[in-house]
N, C-alpha and C positions, 0 to 999 in steps of 0.2 A: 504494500500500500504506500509507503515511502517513496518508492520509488516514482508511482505514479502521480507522486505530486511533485514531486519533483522534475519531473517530466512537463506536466500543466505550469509549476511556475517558469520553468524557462523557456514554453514553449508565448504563454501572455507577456513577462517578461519581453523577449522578441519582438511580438508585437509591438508591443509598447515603445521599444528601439526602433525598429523600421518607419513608425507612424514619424516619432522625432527628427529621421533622416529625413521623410518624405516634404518635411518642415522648410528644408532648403530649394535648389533648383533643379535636385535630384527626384524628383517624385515622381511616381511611377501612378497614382493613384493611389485612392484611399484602401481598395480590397489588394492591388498588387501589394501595396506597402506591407500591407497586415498579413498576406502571408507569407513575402519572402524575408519578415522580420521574426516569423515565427517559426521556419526553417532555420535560417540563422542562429536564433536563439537557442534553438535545441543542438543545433549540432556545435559551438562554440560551449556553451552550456556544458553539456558532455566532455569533453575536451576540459575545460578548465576542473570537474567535477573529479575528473580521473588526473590531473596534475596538482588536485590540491588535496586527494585521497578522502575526498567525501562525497563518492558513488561508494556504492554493493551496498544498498539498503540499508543502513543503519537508519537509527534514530534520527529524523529529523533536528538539528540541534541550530540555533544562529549563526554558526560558521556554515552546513549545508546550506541553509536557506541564501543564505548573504551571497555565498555562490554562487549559485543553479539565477537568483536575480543579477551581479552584474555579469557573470558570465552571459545568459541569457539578454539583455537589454544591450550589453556591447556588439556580441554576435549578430543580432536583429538591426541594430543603427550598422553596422559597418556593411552586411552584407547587399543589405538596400542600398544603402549610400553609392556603393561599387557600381552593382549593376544600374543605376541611373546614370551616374558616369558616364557606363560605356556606350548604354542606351544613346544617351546627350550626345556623346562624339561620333557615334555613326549616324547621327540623324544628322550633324553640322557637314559632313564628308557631301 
């Protein structure tokens, strides 16, 4: 069960970051935003979850949470942010 919340915080989390990015010139829209922020978030999420050693289900505790959120909310703004980027530059081409 841990796990799966863990999973939803960094998957809203995400979101929450792509919406942020979608804030600049980089916007993809408000539904693109919201799920390639919530891609992002899960899979950086993850990533930082297993380098700070709090995945494999344990107890929920404020270092997990604190985690799986910036991990999750950075992964979602940066992944978004990227692909508007590049979006941006091949529609200037």
């Amino acid at each position: 069960m841990e796990t799966l919340i863990s999973l939803l915080v960094q998957i809203i989390s995400g979101a929450v970051g792509g919406n942020l990015a979608g804030m600049t010139k980089q916007s993809l829209g408000t539904g693109l935003n919201t799920f390639l922020g919530g891609v992002g978030g899960l899979v950086l999420g993850q990533v930082v979850s297993a380098l700070t050693g709090t995945s494999g289900g344990e107890a929920l505790d404020v270092a997990a949470v604190g985690s799986n959120i910036v991990g999750g909310g950075i992964g979602g703004l940066v992944l978004t942010w990227i692909v508007g980027f590049i979006k941006n530059q091949m529609a200037a081409k």
